[in-house]
C-alpha positions as CSV (number, residue, x, y, z in Angstrom):
1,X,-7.9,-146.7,53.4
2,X,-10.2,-144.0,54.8
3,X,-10.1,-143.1,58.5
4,X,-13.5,-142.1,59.4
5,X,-14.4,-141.4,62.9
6,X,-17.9,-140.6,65.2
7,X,-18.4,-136.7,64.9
8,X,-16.7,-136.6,61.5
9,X,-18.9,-134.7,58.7
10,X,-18.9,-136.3,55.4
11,X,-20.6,-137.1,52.0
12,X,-22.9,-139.8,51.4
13,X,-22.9,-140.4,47.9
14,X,-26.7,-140.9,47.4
15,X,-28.2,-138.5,50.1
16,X,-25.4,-135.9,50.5
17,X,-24.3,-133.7,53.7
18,X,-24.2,-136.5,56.8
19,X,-22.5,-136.9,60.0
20,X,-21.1,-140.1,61.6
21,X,-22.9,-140.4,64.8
22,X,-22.0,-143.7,66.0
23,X,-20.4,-147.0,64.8
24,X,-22.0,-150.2,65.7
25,X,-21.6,-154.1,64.9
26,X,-24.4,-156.0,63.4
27,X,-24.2,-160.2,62.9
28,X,-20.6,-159.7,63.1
29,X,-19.7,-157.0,60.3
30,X,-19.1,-153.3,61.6
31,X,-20.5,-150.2,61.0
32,X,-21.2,-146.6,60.7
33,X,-24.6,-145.0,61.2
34,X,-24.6,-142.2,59.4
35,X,-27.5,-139.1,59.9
36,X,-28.1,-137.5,57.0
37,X,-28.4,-133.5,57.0
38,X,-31.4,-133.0,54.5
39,X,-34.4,-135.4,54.2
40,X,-35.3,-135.7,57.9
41,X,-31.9,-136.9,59.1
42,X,-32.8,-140.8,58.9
43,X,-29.9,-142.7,59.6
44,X,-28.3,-145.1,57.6
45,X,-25.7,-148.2,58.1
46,X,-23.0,-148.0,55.8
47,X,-20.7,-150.9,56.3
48,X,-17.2,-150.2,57.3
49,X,-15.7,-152.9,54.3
50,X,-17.3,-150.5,51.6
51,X,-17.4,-146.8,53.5
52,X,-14.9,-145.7,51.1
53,X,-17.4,-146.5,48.0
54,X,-20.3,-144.8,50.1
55,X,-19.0,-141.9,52.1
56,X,-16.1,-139.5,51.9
57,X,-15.0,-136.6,53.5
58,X,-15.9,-132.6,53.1
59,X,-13.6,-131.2,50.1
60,X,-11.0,-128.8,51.2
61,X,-10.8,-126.0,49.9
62,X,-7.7,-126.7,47.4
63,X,-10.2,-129.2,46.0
64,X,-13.2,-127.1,45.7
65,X,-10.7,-124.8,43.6
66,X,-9.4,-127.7,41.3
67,X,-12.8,-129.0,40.8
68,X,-14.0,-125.3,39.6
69,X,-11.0,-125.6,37.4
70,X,-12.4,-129.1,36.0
71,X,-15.7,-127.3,35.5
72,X,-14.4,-124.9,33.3
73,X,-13.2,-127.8,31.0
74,X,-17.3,-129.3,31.3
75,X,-19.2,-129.3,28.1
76,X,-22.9,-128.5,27.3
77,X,-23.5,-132.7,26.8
78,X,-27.8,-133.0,26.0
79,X,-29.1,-136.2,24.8
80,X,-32.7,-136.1,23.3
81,X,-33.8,-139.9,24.1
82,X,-35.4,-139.3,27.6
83,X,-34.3,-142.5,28.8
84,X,-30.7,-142.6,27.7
85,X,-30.3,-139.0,29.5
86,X,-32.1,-140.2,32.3
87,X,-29.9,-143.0,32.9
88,X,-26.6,-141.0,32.4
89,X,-27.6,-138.4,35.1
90,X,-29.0,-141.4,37.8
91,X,-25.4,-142.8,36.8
92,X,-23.4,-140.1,37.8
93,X,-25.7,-138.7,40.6
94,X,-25.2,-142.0,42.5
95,X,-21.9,-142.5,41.1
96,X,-20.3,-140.5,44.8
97,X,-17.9,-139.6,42.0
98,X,-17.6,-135.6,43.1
99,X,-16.6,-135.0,39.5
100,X,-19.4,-136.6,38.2
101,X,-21.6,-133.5,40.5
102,X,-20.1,-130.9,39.3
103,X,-21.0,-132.4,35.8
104,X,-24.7,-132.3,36.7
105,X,-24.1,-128.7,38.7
106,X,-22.7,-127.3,35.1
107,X,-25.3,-129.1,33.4
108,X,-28.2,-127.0,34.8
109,X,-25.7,-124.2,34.6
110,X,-26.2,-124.2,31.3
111,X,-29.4,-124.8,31.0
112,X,-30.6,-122.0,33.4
113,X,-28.0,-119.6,31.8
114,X,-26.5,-120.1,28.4
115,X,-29.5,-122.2,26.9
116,X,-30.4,-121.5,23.4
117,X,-33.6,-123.5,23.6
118,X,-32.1,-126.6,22.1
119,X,-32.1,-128.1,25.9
120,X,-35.4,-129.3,27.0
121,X,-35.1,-131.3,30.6
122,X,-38.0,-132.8,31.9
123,X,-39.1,-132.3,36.0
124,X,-37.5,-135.4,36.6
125,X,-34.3,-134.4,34.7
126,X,-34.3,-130.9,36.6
127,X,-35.2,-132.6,40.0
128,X,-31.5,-134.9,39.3
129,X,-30.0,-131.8,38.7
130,X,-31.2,-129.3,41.3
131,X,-30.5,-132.6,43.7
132,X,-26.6,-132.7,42.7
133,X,-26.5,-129.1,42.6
134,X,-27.9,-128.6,46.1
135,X,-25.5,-131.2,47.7
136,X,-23.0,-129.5,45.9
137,X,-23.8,-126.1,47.0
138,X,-24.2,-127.7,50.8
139,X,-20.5,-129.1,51.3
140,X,-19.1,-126.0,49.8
141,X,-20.9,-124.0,52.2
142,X,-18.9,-125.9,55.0
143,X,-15.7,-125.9,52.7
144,X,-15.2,-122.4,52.2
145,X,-17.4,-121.6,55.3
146,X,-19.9,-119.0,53.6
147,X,-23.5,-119.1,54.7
148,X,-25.5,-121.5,52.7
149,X,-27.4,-119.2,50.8
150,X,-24.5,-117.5,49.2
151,X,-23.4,-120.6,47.6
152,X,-25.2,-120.1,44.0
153,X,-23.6,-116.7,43.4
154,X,-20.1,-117.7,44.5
155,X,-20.1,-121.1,42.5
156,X,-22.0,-119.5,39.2
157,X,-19.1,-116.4,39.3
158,X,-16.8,-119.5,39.8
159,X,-18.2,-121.1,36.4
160,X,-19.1,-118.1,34.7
């Protein structure tokens, strides 16, 4: 099991970059609060049974590595039924499956860089993929401890 504490920075699977800033007990059943970083910083309860399904902790490096090495393996994966696609990438973007990011983050790789014109995402299917992407890009900027805005360049040459 997980040993989160107050302070701790970690990954909510739906809203990203958050910090545990207190724990608290509610009719009987603990948990954390959780601020997130983007969005405001509302907080949120996640319930200590099921923290390990909602939060994790920041990727060390040696992860971040391995998971550029899984990227490389990442096909170009397009399905033209809107709704099918659309439920795929809502899957995996609130999966908190960090594999399932880098997916989407190698997703709109491809469609920014390598696309043939056979791709065609809707807004919504961009705004899913920018989402994962910036979440992405966020932790990794703590991970390897660059400044925020130097993420794109260092993960694209990563996946290039």
């Amino acid at each position: 099991m997980e040993q989160f504490v107050k302070g701790q920075q970690v990954v909510h699977c739906r809203d990203g970059l958050a910090v545990i800033v207190d724990e608290t007990v509610i009719s009987d059943k603990e948990y954390f609060v959780v601020k997130t970083i983007r969005g405001g910083g509302e907080n949120i309860y996640v319930s200590k049974e099921r923290a390990e399904n909602i939060i994790r902790p920041i990727m060390d490096q040696k992860m971040a590595n391995d998971l550029f090495e899984y990227a490389k393996t990442v096909e170009v994966e397009y399905n033209s039924n809107t709704k099918q696609r659309r439920d795929s990438l809502k899957r995996r973007l609130s999966s908190g499956d960090v594999k399932d990011i880098v997916f989407l983050v190698k997703q709109l790789y491809f469609y920014r860089n390598k696309n043939d014109g056979s791709i065609k995402y809707g807004p919504v299917d961009l705004d899913m993929l920018q989402f994962a992407t910036n979440n992405f890009f966020d932790e990794l900027a703590i991970t390897f401890q660059k400044p925020r805005d130097d993420m794109e360049e260092f993960v694209y040459k990563k996946l290039g």
